[in-house]
KEBA-111520 format. One record per residue: z, y, x of N, C-alpha, C in turn. Coordinates in Angstrom, 2 decimals. Example, Ala and Ser with C-alpha at 12.3 -4.5 7.8 and 13.67 -1.06 7.14 Angstrom:
       n_w       n_v       n_u      ca_w      ca_v      ca_u       c_w       c_v       c_u
      7.80     -5.69     13.19      7.80     -4.50     12.30      7.80     -3.30     13.20
      7.08     -2.25     12.85      7.14     -1.06     13.67      7.87      0.03     12.90
REM end
This chain:
       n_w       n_v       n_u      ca_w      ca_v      ca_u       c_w       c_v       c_u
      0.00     -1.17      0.85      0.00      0.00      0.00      0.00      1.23      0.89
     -1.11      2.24      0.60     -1.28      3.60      1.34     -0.78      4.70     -0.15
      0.20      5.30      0.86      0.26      6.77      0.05     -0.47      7.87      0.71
     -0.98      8.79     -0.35     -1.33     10.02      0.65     -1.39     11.52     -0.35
     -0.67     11.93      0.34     -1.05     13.32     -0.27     -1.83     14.45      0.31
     -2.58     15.28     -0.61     -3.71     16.01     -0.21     -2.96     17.57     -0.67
     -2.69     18.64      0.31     -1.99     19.62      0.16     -2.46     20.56     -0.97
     -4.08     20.48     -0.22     -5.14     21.57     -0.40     -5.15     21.19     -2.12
     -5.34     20.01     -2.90     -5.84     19.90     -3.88     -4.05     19.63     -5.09
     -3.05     19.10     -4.09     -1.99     19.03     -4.65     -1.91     17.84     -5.45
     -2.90     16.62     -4.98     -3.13     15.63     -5.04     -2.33     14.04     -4.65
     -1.37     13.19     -5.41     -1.03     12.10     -4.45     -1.69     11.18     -5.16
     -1.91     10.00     -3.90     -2.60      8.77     -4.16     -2.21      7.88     -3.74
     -1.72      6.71     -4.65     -1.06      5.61     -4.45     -2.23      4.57     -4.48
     -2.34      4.37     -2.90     -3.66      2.89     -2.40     -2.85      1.70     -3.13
     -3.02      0.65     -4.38     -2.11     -0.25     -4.47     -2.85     -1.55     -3.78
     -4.06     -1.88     -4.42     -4.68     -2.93     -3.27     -6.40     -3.01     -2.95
     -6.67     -3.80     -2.74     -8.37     -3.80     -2.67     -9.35     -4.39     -3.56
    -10.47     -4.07     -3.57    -10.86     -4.88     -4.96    -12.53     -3.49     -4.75
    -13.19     -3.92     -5.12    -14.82     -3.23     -6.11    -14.18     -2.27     -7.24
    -14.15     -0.92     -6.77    -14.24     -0.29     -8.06    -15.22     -0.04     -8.94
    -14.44     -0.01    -10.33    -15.14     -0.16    -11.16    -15.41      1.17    -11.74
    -14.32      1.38    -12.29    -14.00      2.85    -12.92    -12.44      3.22    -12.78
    -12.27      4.78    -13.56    -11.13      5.53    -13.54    -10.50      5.45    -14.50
     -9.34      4.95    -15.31     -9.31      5.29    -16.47     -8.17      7.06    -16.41
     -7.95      7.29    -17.65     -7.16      8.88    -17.65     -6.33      7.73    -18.16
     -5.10      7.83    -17.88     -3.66      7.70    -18.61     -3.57      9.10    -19.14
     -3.51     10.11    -18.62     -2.83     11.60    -19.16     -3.61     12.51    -18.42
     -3.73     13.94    -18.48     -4.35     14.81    -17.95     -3.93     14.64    -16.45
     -2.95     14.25    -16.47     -2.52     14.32    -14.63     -2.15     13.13    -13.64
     -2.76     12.20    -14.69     -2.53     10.35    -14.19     -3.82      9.93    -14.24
     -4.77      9.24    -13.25     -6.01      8.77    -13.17     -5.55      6.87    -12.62
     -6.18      6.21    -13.34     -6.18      4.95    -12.17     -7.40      4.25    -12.12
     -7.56      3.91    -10.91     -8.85      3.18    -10.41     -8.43      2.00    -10.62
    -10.02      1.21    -10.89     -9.54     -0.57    -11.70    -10.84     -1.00    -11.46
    -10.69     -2.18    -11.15    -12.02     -3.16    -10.62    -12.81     -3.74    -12.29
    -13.43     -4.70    -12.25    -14.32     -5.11    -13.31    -13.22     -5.52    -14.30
    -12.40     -6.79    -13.67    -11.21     -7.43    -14.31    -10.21     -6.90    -14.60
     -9.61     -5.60    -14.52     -8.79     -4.43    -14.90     -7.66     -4.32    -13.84
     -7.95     -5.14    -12.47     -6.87     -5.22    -11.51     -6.86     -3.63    -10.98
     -5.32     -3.16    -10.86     -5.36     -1.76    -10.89     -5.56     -1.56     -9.31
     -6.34     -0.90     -8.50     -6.84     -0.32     -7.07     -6.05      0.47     -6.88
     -6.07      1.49     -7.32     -4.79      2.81     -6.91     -4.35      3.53     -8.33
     -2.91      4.63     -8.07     -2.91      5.45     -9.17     -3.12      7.22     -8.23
     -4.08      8.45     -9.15     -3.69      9.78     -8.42     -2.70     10.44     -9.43
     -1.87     11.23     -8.83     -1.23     12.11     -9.51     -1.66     13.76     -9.03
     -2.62     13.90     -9.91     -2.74     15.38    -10.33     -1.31     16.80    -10.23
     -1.34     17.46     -9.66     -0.59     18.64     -9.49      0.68     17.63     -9.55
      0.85     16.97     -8.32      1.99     16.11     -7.41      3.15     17.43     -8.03
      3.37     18.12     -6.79      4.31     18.91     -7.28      5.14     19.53     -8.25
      4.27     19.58     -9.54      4.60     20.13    -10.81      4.74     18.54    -11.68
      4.21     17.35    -11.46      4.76     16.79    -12.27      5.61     15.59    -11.50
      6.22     15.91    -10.13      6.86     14.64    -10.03      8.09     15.54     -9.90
      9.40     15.47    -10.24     10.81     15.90     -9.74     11.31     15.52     -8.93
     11.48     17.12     -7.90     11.71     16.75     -6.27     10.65     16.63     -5.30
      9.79     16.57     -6.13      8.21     16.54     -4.86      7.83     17.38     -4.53
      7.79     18.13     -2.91      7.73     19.11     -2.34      7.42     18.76     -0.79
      7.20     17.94     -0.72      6.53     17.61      1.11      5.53     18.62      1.36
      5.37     18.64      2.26      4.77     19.82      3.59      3.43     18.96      3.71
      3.60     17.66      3.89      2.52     16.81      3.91      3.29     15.36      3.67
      2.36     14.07      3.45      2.97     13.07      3.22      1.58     11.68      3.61
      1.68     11.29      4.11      0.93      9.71      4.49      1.58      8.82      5.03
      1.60      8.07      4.13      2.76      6.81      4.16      1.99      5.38      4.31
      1.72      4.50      5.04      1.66      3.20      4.90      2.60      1.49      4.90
      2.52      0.81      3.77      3.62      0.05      3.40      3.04     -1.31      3.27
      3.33     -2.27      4.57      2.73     -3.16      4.63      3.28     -4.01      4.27
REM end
């Protein structure tokens, strides 16, 4: 699992595993998840990180969790 956050866009992205994407679905205006043919979930983004997670305020953040 890769985390990463993108400052510029205020973007985090949770890598969950590998797989052919397929498509994105919207959970909510500020929840996207990527999903292969078979609905295995690839990653989740969180849209304006800062404003919707409580306590999220990193300077920067890239995390890998093997």
């Amino acid at each position: 699992m890769k985390v990463k956050y993108d400052k510029k866009t205020d973007a985090l992205y949770i890598d969950l595993s590998r797989g052919k994407y397929e498509e994105t679905k919207k959970i909510t205006d500020s929840i996207l998840v990527d999903v292969t043919k078979t609905g295995k979930v690839l990653g989740i983004e969180i849209l304006d990180a800062s404003e919707n997670i409580e306590h999220f305020k990193p300077p920067s953040l890239n995390l890998q969790i093997q």
